[in-house]
C-alpha positions in Angstrom: 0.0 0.0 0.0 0.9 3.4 -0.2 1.5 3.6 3.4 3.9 0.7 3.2 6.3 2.6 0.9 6.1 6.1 2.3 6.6 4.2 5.9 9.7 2.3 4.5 11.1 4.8 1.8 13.3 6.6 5.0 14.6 3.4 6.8 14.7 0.1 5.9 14.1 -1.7 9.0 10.7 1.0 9.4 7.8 -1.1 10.3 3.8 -0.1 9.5 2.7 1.2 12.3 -0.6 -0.4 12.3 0.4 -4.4 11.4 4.1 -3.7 13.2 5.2 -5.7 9.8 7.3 -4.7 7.4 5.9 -3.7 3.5 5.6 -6.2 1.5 8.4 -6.8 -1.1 6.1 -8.6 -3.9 3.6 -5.5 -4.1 1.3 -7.0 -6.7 1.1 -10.5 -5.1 1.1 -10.0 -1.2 -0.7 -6.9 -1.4 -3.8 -8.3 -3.0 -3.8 -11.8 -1.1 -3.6 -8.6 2.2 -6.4 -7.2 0.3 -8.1 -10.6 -0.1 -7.6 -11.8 3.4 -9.4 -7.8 4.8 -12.5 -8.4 2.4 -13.0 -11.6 3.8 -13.1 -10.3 7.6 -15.4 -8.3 6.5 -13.2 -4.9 6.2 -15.4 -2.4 4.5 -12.8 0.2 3.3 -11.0 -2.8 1.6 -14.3 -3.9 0.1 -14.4 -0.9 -1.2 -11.2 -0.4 -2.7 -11.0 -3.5 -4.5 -14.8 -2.4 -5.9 -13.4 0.6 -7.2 -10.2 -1.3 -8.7 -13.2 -3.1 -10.8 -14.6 0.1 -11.1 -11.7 1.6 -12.9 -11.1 -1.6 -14.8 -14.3 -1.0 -16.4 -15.8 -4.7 -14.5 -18.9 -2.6 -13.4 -20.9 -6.0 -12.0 -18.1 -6.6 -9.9 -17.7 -3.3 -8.4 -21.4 -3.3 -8.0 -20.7 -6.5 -5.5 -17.8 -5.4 -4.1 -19.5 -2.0 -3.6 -22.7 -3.0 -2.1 -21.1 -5.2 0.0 -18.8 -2.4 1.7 -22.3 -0.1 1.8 -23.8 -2.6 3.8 -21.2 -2.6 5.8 -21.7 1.2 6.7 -18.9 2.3 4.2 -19.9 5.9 3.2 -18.0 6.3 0.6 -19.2 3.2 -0.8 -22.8 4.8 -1.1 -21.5 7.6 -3.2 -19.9 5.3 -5.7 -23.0 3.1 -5.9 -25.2 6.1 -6.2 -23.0 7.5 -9.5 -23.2 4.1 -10.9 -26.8 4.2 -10.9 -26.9 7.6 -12.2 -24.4 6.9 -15.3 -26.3 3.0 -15.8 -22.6 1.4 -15.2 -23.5 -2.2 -14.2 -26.8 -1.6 -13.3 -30.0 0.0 -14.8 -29.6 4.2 -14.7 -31.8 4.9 -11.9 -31.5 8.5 -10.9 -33.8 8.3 -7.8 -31.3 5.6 -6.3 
């Protein structure tokens, strides 16, 4: 993640001060099995995040899970990027009352 490398980028031996482990050297691999492993506990920004990956992929039915999922699970931000998706009919019927 982006915190990973700004928390390593001074010192080496620097830790994430949240996990108390350092980043991950194989950023595309390790980072999405992290991702994986959040989703799965239920993690709604992580939810999120990987809805809006799809998003920006252009896989709108899979945002549209991963993004209901994290709304359900009181994600804000989630809402908003359902709500636009329903405006613009991207994965779902254009819906401007929703």
């Amino acid at each position: 993640s982006i915190l990973h490398q700004k928390v390593n980028s001074g010192n080496p031996e620097t830790k994430c001060p949240f996990c108390r482990k350092p980043p991950p050297c194989d950023l595309n691999g390790e980072v999405e099995l992290n991702t994986m492993k959040r989703i799965e506990a239920n993690d709604p920004a992580a939810t999120r995040q990987k809805g809006m990956k799809c998003y920006n992929k252009g896989e709108y039915e899979s945002a549209f899970t991963y993004l209901t999922k994290a709304a359900e699970l009181g994600d804000y931000e989630a809402h908003y990027h359902l709500s636009r998706m329903y405006r613009d009919g991207r994965g779902v019927e254009q819906d401007s009352k929703k």
